[in-house]
C-alpha positions as CSV (number, residue, x, y, z in Angstrom):
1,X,0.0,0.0,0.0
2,X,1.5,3.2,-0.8
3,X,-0.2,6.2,1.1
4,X,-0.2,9.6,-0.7
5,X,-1.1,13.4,0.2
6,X,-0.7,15.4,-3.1
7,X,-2.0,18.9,-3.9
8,X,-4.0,18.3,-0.1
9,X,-5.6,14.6,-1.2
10,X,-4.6,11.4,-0.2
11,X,-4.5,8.9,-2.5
12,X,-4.0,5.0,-1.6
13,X,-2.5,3.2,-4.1
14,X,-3.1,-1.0,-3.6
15,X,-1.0,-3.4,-5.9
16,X,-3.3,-6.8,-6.9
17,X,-0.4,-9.2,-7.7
18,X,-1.6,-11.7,-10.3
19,X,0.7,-14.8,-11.9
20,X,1.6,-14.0,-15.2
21,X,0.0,-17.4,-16.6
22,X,-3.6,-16.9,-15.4
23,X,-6.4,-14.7,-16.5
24,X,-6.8,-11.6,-13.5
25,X,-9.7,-13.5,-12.0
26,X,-7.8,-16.3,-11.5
27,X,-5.2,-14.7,-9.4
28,X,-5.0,-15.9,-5.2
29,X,-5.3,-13.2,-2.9
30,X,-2.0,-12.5,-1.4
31,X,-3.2,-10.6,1.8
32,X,-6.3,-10.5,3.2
33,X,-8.6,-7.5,3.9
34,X,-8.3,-7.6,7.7
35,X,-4.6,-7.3,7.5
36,X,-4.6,-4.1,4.9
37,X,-7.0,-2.0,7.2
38,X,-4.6,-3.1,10.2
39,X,-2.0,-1.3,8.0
40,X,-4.3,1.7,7.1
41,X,-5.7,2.3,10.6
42,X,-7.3,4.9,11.4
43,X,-7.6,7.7,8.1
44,X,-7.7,11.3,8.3
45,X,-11.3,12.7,7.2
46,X,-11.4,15.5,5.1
47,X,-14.0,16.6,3.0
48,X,-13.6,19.1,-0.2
49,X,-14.8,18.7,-3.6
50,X,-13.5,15.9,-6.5
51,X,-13.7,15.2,-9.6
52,X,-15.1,12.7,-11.8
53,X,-12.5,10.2,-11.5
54,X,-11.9,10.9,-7.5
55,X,-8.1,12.2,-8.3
56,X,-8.8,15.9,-8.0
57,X,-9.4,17.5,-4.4
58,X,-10.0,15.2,-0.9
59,X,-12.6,13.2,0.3
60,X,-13.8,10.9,3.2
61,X,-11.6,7.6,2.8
62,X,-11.8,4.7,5.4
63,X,-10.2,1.4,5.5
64,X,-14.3,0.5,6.3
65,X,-15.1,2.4,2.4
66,X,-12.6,0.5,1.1
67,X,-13.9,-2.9,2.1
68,X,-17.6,-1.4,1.1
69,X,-15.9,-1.2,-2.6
70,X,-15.2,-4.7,-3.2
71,X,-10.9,-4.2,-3.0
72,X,-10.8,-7.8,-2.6
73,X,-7.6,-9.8,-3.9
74,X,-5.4,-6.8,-2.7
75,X,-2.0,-6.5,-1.6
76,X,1.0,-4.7,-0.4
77,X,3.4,-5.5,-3.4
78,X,4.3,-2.1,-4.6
79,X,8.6,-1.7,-4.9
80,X,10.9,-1.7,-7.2
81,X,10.2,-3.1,-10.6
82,X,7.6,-6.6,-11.4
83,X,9.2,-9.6,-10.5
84,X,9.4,-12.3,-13.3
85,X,6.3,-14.6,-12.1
86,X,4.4,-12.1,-11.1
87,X,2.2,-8.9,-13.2
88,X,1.4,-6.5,-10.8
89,X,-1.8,-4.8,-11.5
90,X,-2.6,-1.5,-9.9
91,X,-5.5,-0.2,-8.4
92,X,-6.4,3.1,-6.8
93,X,-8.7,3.7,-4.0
94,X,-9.6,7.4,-3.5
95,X,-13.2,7.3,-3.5
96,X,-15.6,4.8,-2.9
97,X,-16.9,5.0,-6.6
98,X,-13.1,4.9,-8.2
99,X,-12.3,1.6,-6.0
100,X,-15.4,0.0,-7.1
101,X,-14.3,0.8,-10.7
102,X,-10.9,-0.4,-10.4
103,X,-12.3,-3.5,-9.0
104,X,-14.3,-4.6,-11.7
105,X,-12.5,-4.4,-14.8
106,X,-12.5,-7.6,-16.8
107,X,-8.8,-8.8,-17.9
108,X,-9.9,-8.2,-21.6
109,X,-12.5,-5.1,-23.0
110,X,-14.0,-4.6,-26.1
111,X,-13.6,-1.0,-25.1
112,X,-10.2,1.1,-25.3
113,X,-9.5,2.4,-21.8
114,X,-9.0,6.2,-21.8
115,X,-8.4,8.8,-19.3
116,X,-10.5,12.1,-19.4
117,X,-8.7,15.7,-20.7
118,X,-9.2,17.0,-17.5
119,X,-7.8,14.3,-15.3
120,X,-4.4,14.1,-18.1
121,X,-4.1,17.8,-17.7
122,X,-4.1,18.0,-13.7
123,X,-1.7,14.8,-13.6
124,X,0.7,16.3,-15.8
125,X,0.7,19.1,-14.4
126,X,1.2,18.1,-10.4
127,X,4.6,18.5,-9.1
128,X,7.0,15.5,-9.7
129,X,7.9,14.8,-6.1
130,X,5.7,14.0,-2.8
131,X,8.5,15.0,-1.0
132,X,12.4,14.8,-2.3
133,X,14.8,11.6,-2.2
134,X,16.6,10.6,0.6
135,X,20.1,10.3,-0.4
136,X,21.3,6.9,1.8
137,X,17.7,5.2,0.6
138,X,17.6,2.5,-1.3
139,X,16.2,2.5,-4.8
140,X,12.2,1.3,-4.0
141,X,12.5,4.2,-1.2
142,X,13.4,6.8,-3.0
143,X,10.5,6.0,-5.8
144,X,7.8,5.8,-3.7
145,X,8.8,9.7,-3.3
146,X,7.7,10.0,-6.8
147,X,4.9,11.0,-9.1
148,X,5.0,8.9,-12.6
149,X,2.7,11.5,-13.4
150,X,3.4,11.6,-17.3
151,X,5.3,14.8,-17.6
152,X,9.1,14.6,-19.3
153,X,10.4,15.5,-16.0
154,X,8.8,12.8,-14.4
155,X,10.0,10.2,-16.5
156,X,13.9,11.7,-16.8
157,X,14.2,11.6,-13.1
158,X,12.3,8.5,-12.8
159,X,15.2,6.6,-14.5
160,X,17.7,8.6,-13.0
161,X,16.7,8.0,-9.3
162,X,16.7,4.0,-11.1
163,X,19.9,4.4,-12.0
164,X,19.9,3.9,-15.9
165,X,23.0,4.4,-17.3
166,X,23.9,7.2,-19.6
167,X,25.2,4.6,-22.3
168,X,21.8,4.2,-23.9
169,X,19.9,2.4,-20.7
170,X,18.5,6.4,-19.7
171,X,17.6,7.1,-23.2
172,X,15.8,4.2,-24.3
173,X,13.8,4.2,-21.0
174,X,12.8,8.2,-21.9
175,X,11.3,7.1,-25.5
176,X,10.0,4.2,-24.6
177,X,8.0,5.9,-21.6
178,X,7.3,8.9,-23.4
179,X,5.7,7.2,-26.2
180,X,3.6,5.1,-23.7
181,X,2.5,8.1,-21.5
182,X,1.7,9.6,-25.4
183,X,-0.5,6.7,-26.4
184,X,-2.7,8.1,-23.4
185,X,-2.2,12.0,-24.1
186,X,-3.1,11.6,-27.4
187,X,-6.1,9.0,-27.4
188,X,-7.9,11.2,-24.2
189,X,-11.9,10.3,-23.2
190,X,-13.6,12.7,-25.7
191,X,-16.7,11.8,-23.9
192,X,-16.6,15.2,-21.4
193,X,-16.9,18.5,-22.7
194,X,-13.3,20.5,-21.8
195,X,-12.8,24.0,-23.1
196,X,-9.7,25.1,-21.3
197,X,-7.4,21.8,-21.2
198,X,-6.8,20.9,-25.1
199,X,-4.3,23.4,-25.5
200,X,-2.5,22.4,-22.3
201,X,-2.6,18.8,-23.4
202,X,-0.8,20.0,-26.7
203,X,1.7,21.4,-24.8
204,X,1.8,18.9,-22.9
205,X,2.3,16.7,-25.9
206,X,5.0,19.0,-27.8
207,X,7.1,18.3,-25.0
208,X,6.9,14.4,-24.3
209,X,7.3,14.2,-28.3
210,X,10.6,16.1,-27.8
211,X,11.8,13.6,-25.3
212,X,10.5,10.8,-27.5
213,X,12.8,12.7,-30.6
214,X,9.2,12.9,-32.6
215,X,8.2,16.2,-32.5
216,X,8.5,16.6,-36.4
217,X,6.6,13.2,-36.7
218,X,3.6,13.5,-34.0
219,X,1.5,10.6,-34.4
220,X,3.8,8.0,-35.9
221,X,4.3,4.7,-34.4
222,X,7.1,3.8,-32.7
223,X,9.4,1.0,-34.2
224,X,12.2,1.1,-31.8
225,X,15.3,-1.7,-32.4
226,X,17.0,-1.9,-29.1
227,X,20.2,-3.7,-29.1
228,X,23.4,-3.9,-27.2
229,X,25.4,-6.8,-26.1
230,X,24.9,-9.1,-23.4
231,X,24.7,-7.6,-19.9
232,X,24.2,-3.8,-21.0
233,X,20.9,-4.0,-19.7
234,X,18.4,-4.2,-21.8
235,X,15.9,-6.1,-19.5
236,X,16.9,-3.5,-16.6
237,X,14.9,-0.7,-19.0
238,X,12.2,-3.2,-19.6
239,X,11.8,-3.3,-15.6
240,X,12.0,0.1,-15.6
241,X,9.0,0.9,-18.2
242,X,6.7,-1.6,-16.6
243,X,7.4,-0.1,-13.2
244,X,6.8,3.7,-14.6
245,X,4.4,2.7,-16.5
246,X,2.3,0.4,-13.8
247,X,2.5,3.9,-11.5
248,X,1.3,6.3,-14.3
249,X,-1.9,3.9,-15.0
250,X,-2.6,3.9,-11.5
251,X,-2.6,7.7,-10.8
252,X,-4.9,7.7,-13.8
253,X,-7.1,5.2,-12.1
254,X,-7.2,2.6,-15.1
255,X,-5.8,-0.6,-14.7
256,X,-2.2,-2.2,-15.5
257,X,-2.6,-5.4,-16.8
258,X,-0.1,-7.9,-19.0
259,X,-2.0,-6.7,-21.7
260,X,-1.6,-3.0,-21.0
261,X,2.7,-3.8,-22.6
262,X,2.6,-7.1,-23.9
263,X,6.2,-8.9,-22.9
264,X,7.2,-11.6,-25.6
265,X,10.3,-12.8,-26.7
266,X,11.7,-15.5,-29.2
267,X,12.6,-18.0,-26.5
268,X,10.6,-19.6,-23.2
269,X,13.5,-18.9,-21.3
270,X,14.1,-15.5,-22.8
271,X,10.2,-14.8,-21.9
272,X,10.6,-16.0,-18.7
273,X,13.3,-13.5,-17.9
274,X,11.3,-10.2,-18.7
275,X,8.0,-12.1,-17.2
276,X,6.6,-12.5,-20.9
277,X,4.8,-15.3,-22.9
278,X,6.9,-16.3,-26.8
279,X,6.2,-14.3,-29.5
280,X,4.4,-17.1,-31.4
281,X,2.1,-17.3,-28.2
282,X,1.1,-13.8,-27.9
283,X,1.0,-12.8,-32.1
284,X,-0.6,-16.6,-32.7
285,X,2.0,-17.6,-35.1
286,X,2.2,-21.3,-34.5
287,X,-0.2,-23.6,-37.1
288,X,-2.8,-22.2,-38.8
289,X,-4.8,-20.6,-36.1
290,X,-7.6,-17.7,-36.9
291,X,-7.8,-14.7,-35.1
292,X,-11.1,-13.9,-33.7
293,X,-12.9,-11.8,-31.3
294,X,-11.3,-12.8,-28.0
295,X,-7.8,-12.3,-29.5
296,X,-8.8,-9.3,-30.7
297,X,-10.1,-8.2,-27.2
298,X,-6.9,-8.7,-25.6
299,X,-5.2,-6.2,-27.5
300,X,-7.5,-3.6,-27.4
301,X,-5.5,-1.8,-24.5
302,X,-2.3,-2.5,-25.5
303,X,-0.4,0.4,-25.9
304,X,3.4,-1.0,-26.3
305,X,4.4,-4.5,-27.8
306,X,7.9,-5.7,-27.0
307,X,10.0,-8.2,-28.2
308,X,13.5,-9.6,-26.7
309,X,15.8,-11.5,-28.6
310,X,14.5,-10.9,-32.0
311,X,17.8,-11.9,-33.7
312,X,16.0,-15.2,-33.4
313,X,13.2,-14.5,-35.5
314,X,13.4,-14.9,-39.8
315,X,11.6,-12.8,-42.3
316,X,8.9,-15.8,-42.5
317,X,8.1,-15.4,-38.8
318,X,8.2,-11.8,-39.1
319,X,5.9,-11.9,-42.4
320,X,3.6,-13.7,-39.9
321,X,4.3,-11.2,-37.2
322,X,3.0,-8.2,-40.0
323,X,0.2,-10.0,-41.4
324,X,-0.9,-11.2,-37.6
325,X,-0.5,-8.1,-36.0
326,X,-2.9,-6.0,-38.7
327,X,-6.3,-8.5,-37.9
328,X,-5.1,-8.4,-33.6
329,X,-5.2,-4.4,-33.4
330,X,-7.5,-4.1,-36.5
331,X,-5.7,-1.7,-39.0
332,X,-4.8,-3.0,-41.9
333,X,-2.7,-0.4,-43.5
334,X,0.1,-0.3,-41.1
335,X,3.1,-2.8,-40.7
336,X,3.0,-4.4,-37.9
337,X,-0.6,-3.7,-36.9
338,X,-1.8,-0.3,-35.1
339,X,0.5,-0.6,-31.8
340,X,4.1,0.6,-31.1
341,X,6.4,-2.0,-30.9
342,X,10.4,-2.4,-29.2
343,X,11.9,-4.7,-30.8
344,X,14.9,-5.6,-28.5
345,X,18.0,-8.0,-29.0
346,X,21.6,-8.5,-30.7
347,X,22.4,-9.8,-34.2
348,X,25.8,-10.5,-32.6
349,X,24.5,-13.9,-30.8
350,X,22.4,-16.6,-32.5
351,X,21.1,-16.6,-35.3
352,X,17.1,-18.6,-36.6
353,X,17.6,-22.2,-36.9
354,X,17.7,-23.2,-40.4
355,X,16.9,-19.6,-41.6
356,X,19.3,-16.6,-42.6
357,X,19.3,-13.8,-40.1
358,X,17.1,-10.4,-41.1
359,X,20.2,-8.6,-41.7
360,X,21.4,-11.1,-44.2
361,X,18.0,-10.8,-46.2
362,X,18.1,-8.8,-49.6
363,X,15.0,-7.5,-49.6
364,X,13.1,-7.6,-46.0
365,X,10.7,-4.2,-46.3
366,X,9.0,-5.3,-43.2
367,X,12.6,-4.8,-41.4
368,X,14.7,-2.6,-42.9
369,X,11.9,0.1,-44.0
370,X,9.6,-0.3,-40.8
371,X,12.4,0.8,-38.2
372,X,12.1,4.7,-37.2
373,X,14.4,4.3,-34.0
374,X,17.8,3.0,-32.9
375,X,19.1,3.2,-29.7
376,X,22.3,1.1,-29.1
377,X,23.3,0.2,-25.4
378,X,27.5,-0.1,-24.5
379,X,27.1,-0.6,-20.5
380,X,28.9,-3.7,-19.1
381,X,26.6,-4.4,-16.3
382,X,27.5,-7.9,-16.1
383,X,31.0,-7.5,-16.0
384,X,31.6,-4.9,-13.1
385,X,33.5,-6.7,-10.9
386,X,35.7,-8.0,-14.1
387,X,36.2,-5.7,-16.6
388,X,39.0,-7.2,-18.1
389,X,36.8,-10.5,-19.0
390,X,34.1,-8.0,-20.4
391,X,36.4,-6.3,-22.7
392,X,37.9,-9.4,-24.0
393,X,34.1,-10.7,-24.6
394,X,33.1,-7.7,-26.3
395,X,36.5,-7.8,-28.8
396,X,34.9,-11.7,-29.5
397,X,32.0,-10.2,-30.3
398,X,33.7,-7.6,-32.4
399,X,35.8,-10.5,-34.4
400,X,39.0,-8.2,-32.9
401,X,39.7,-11.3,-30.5
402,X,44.2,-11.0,-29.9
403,X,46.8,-13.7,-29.2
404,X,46.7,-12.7,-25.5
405,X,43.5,-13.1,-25.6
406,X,43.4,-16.8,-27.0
407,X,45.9,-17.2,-24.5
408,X,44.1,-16.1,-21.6
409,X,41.2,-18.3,-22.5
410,X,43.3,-21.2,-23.2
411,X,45.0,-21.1,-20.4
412,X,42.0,-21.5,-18.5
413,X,41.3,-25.4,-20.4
414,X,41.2,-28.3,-17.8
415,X,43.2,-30.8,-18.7
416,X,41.3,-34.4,-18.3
C-alpha cells in the first residue's frame, strides 16, 4: 500500500499481484482484507470537492469504504520493478466510486481504456515529487517519493533515481516511456466536454514528443530496435517501463494489466526473464490458427508491444508477425498492426535455426523500412567486478579477438 497526500488529497494506491500465466480473476489473494485496514488504521477525514475520477481535491476515505468497494484480492506489493512470475496490476482507492471501478475491470474489454482531458491535464501538471529523495535510501525508497505523473520531468528523473546508465539504458527508457504516456495523451476520453485543457494537453504533448525525438513526426508509431550486447541492460529498461508505467496507470485510475505492454520474446526462457509469454504465443504464429474476437479483445489496451531476442526470428516469422498483428489491433494499412512495438536483442548472438538472419535478407521491407528508432546500449553491467573479461568478450563479439586473448582463454582449459 503506498499512502499519498498530493495537492491536499490522499490517494491510496493498492498493488493486486496476479501470476503471469492466469487470466486476472484467477489470481490468489496474497493478503487479506483484515490485514490491509490493520495497516491503514485509522484515516484522516477531510471533505472538499473531486472530480469525476476521484483524483482531483479530498474526500472521506476509510479502511471500512474501502472494504464497502469490493478491494478484494489486494496486496501490499508495490517496490521496485515486477518480478518475473508475477504482473502486478494497480488499483487506486480514492473514493468509494473509483475503488469499485478499479475492482471490476474484466482482464480483456471490447472498449479502449481512456483517461478524461481534464484528469491528463491536472496529472501532468502536479509536481514530480511528494517529498524529495533521501540520499542513503535504497532505490524502492526513493521511488515511492515520486509522481510517474506523465510529464518529461517525471519520466527523466524517474530513470535517474533507477539508475539507468547514460550509455543508452537512460535514453531508451525516456522514449520508450514517453511514447507510452503519449498513447494516453493523445487518445484522451472525448466523452466530457473541456474548453480550457486541449491546448494544455498540446503542450503537454509537444514536450513528451521532444523527449521521445518525434516532434516533427507526432502521431507516428514507434518502431524502436533496441540492441546492445549481453549484460548492458536491456531487461533492466524493460523493468523500468513496466514499473513507470504500472505507476502512471494507476494515478490515472485505469488498470495495469499484462495486456496493458505485452512482454514476448523469441525463446521460453528469454520470456521467462522479462515475465513475458513467446512471440508465437502472444501474435498466434504457430499452425494455422484464426484470429477472432477474444484475440482481438486482448489487444484492445495494448499500448506498447515488445520483443526480446529478435535476432532469433526470420523474415517468415516476421511476415507472420505483420500480417498477424494488422487483424489483432484491427488496422490493416500499417506494418506491424496499429500498436508501437520495441523490438529488442543482438544480431551478434544466434542466429534462426535453419533460416538466414534479417540482416542477411536482400529485400526484408518489413525490417529494414519499418524501423524509425535506434538506440544502441554499451554498458557492461554484467562485467563490473571483471572488466577485463568483459572487454575481452566484447573484442569476440567484435571478431577483434588477440593472441593474448586466446591465450588467456586457453590457459584457463582443464586438462582431463
Amino acid at each position: 500500500m503506498l499512502c499519498q497526500k498530493t495537492h491536499h488529497s490522499w490517494i491510496f494506491i493498492f498493488y493486486r499481484s496476479e501470476p503471469e500465466a492466469t487470466e486476472p480473476e484467477d489470481a490468489e489473494n496474497l493478503q487479506s482484507i483484515a490485514a490491509l485496514e490493520a495497516m491503514i488504521g485509522s484515516i484522516i477525514s477531510e471533505t472538499e470537492e473531486t472530480d469525476d475520477n476521484g483524483i482531483v481535491g479530498t474526500t472521506t476515505v476509510s479502511s471500512t469504504a474501502i472494504c464497502k468497494a469490493g478491494t478484494r484480492n489486494c496486496g501490499t506489493r508495490l517496490l521496485g520493478c515486477p518480478s518475473t512470475s508475477l504482473q502486478m496490476t494497480p488499483i487506486i482507492a480514492v473514493t468509494e466510486d473509483a475503488a469499485r471501478s478499479a475492482t471490476t475491470q474484466p482482464s480483456a474489454q471490447i472498449n479502449r481504456q481512456r483517461a478524461s482531458r481534464s484528469c491528463l491535464t491536472t496529472l501532468a501538471l502536479r509536481s514530480i515529487f511528494i517529498q524529495e529523495p533521501v540520499v542513503d535510501a535504497t532505490i524502492e525508497q526513493n521511488l515511492l517519493c515520486m509522481n510517474a505523473n506523465g510529464s518529461p520531468e517525471s519520466i527523466i528523473r524517474w530513470g535517474e533515481m533507477t539508475k539507468l546508465d547514460n550509455d543508452g539504458q537512460q535514453r531508451a527508457f525516456e522514449v520508450i516511456c514517453s511514447t507510452f504516456v503519449l498513447s494516453y495523451f493523445e487518445d484522451p476520453d472525448d466523452s466530457e466536454t473541456e474548453h480550457l485543457t486541449p491546448d494544455r494537453l498540446s503542450e503537454i504533448c509537444l514536450k513528451l514528443h521532444k523527449l521521445a525525438g518525434t516532434e516533427n513526426s507526432p502521431g507516428h508509431l514507434l518502431r524502436l530496435f533496441l540492441t546492445g550486447a549481453a549484460g548492458s541492460g536491456k531487461s533492466a529498461v524493460i523493468n523500468s517501463v513496466k514499473a513507470y508505467a504500472a505507476r502512471f496507470t494507476a494515478m490515472l485510475g485505469l488498470p495495469f494489466t499484462r495486456y496493458t505492454i505485452r512482454l514476448s520474446a523469441l525463446t521460453g526462457a528469454a520470456a521467462t526473464e522479462i515475465g513475458g509469454e513467446t512471440l508465437h504465443s502472444v501474435a498466434h504464429l504457430m499452425g494455422n490458427h484464426t484470429i477472432n474476437m477474444e484475440d482481438i479483445s486482448k489487444w484492445k489496451n495494448t499500448r506498447i508491444l515488445i520483443i526480446d531476442e529478435i535476432s532469433f526470428i526470420n523474415y517468415e516469422d516476421l511476415r507472420k508477425l505483420d500480417r498477424n498483428m494488422r487483424s489483432l489491433t484491427e488496422d490493416q494499412t500499417k506494418p506491424h498492426g496499429n500498436v508501437h512495438i520495441v523490438f529488442s536483442g543482438d544480431f551478434s548472438q544466434l542466429e534462426p535455426i535453419a533460416s538466414k538472419p534479417l540482416y542477411a535478407v536482400s529485400a526484408a521491407p518489413l525490417w529494414n523500412s519499418v524501423m524509425n528508432s535506434y538506440i544502441e546500449m554499451h554498458g557492461r553491467h554484467r562485467f563490473r567486478d571483471d572488466s577485463d573479461w568483459g572487454e575481452l568478450l566484447q573484442r569476440i563479439r567484435e571478431g577483434t579477438m588477440t593472441n593474448e586473448d586466446r591465450e588467456k582463454i586457453n590457459a584457463r582449459v582443464v586438462e582431463e
